[in-house]
C-alpha positions as protocol buffer text, in pm:
chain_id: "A"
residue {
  index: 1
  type: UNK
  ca { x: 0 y: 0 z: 0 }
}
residue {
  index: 2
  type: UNK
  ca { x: 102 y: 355 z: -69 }
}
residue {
  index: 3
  type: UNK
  ca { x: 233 y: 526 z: 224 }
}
residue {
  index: 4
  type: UNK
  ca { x: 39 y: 840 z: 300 }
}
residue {
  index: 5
  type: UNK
  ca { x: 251 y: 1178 z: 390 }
}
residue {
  index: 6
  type: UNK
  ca { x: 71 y: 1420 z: 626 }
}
residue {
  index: 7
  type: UNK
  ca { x: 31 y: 1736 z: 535 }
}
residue {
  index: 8
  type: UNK
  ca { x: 247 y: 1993 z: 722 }
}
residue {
  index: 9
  type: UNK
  ca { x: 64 y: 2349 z: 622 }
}
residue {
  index: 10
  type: UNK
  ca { x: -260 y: 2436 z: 444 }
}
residue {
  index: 11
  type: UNK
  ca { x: -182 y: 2696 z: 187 }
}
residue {
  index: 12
  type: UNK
  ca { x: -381 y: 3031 z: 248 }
}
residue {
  index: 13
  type: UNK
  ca { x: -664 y: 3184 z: 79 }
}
residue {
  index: 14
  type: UNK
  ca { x: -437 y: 3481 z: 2 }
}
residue {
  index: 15
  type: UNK
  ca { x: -190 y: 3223 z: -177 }
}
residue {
  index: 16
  type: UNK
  ca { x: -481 y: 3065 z: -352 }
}
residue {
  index: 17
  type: UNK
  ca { x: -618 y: 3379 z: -490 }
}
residue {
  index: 18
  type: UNK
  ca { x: -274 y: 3466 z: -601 }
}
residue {
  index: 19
  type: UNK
  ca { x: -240 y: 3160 z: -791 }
}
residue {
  index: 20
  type: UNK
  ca { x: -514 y: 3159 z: -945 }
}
residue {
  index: 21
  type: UNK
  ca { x: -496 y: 3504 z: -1049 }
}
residue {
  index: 22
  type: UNK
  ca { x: -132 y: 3408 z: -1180 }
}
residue {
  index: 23
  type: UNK
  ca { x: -277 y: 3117 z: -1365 }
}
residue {
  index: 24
  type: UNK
  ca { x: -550 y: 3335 z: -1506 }
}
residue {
  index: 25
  type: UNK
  ca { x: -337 y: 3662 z: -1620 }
}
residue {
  index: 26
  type: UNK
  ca { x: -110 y: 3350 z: -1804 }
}
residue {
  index: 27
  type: UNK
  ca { x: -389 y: 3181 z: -1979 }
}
residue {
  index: 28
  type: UNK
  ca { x: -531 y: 3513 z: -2122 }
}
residue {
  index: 29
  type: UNK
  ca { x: -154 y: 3601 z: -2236 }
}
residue {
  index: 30
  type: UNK
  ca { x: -127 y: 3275 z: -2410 }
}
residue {
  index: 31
  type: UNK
  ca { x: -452 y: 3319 z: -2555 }
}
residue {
  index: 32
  type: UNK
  ca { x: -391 y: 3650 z: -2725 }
}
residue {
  index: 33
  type: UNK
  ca { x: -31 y: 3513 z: -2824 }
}
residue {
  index: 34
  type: UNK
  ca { x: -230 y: 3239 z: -2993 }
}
residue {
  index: 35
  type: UNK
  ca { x: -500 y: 3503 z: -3130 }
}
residue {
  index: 36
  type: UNK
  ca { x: -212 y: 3728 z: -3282 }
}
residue {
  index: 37
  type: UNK
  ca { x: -30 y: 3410 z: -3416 }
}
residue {
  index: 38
  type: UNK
  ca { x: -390 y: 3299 z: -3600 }
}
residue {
  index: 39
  type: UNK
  ca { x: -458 y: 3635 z: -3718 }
}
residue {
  index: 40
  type: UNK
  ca { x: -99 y: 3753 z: -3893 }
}
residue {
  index: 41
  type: UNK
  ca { x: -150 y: 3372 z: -4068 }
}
residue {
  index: 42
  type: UNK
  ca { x: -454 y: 3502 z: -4158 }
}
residue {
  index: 43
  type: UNK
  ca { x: -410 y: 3833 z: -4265 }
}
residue {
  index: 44
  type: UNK
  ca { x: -91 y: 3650 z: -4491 }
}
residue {
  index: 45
  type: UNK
  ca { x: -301 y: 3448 z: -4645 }
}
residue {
  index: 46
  type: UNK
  ca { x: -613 y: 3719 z: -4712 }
}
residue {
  index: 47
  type: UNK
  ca { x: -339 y: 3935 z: -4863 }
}
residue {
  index: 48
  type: UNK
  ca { x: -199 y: 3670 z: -5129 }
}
residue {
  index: 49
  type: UNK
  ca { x: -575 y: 3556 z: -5156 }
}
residue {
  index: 50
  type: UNK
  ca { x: -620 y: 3978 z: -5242 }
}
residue {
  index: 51
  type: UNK
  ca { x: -315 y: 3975 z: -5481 }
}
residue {
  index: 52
  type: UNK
  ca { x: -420 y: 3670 z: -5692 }
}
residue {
  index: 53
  type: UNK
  ca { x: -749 y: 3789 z: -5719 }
}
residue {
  index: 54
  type: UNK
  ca { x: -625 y: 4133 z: -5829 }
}
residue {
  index: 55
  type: UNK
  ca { x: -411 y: 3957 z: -6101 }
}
residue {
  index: 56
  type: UNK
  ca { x: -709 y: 3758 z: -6228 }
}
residue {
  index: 57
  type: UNK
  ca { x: -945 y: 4046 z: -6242 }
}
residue {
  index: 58
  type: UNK
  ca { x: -633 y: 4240 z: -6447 }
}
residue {
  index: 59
  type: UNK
  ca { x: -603 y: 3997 z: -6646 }
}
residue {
  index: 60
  type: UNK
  ca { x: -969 y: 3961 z: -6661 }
}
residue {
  index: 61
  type: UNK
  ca { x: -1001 y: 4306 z: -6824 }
}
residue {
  index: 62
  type: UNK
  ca { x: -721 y: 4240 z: -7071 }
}
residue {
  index: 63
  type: UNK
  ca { x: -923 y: 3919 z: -7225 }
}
residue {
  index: 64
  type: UNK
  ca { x: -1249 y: 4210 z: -7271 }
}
residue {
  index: 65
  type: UNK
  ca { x: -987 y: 4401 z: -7411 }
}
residue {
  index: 66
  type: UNK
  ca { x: -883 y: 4164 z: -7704 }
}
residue {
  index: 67
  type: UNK
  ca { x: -1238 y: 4026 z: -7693 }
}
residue {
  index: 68
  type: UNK
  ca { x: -1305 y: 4391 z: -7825 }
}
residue {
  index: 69
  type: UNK
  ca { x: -1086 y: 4414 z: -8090 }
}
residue {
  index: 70
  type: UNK
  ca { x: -1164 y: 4060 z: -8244 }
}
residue {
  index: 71
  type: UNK
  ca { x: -1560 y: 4117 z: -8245 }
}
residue {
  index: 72
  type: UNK
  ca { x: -1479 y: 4451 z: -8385 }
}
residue {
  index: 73
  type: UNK
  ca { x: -1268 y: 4287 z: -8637 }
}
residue {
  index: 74
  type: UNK
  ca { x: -1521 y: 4016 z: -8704 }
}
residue {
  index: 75
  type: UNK
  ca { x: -1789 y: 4306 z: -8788 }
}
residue {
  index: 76
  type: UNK
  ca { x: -1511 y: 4432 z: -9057 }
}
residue {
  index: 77
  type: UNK
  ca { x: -1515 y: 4103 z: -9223 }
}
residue {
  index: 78
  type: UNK
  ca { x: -1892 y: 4213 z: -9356 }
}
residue {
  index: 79
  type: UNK
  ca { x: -1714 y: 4493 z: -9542 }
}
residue {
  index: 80
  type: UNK
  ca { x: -1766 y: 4771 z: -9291 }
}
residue {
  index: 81
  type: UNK
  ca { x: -1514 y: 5056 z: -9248 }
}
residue {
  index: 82
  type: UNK
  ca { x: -1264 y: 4918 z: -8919 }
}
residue {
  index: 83
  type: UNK
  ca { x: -1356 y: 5221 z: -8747 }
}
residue {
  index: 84
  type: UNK
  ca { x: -1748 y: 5195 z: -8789 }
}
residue {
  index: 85
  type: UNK
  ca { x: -1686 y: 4847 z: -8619 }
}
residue {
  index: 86
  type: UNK
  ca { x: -1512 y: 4958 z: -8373 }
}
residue {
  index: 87
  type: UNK
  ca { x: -1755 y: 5171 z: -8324 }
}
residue {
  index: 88
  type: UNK
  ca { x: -2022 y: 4925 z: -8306 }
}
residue {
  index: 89
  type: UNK
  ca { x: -1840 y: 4755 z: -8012 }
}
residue {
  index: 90
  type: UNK
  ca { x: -1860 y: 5069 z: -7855 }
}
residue {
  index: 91
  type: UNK
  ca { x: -2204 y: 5127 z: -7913 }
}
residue {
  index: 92
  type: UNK
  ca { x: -2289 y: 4774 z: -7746 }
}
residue {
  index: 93
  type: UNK
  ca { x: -2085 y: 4851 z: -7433 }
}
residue {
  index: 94
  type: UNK
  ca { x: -2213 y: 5158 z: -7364 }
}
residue {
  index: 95
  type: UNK
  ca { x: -2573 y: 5018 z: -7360 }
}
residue {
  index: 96
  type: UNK
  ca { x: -2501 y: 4700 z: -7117 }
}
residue {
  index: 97
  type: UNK
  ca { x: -2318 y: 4984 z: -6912 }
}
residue {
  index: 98
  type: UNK
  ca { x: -2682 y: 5178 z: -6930 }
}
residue {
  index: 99
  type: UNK
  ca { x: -2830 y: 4824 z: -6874 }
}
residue {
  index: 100
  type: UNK
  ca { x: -2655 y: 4728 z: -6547 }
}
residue {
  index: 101
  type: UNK
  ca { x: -2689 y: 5098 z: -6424 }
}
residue {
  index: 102
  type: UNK
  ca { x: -3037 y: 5110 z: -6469 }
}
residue {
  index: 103
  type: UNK
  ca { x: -3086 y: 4783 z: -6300 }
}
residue {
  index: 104
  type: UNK
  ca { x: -2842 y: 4898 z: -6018 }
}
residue {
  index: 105
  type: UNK
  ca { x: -3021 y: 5192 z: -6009 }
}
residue {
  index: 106
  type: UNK
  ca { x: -3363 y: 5039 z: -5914 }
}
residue {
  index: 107
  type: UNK
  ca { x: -3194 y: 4775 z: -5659 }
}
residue {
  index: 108
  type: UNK
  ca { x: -3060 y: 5124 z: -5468 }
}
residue {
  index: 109
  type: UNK
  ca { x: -3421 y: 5260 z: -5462 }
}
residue {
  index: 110
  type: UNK
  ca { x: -3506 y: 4911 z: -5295 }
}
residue {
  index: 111
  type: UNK
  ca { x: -3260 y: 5015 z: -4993 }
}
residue {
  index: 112
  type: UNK
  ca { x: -3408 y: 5153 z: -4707 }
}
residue {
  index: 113
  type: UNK
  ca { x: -3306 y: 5261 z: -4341 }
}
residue {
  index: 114
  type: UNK
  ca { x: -3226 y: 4951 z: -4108 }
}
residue {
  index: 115
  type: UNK
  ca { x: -3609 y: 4994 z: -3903 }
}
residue {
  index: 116
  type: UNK
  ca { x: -3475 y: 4720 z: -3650 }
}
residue {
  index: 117
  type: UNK
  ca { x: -3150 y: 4878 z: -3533 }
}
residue {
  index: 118
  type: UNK
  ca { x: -3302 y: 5191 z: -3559 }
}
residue {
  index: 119
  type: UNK
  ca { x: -3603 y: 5047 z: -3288 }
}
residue {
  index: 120
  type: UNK
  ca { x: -3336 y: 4875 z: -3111 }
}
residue {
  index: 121
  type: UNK
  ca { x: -3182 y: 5162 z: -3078 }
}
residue {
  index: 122
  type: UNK
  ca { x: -3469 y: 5460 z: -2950 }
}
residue {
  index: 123
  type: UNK
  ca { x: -3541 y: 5142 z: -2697 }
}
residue {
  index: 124
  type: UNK
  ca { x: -3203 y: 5150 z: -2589 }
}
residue {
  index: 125
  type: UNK
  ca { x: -3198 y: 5544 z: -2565 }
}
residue {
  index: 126
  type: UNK
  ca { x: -3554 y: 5514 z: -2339 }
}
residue {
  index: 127
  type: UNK
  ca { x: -3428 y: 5251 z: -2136 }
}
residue {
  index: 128
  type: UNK
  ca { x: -3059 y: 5446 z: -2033 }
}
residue {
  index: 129
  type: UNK
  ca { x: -3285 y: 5797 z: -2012 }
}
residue {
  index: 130
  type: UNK
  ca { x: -3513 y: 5652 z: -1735 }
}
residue {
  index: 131
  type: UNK
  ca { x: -3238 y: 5541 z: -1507 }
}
């Protein structure tokens, strides 16, 4: 059988509540160590995520770009004047720019003031105001 050891001395409330606290204020600092360590891998990997969608949308815009020039070239191949074709192209992106604005346009007029928060809110202001 296992030998019990008496126990000299009882530690103190005092020394309890300072370990504990000590325990505490180091499991919060390891926390946020972890947090920080969690968010700059994060943030690193939003930020490439950023870049290579930058480069796609870039390159994105070139492709319009050439897709341009060969519709406006495919027009010419009627017998229409290369700049009345170009033209042309221009015409047509100028109206689905008209297109989506319009249609943005309307969706904007759909937006109104958030009527929940703004409840929430006057509540809030009521309840503080009477004590």
């Amino acid at each position: 059988m296992a030998e019990r050891v008496p126990v000299t001395e009882e530690p103190t409330i005092g020394k309890l509540v300072g370990d504990v606290s000590k325990d505490v204020s180091s499991l919060i600092r390891n926390e946020i160590a972890l947090a920080k360590s969690e968010l700059k891998f994060s943030a690193k990997a939003g930020g490439v995520a950023a870049a290579l969608f930058g480069a796609a949308a870039f390159l994105l815009v070139l492709a319009v770009i050439m897709l341009s020039v060969a519709i406006a070239y495919f027009i010419h191949f009627t017998g229409l004047d290369l700049a009345w074709c170009f033209l042309i192209v221009f015409v047509l992106y100028a109206l689905i720019a008209v297109v989506l604005g319009a249609i943005g346009y309307k969706s904007v007029k759909k937006v109104g003031p958030p009527q929940r928060s703004i409840a929430q809110l006057q509540e809030t202001k009521a309840v503080l105001k009477r004590g």
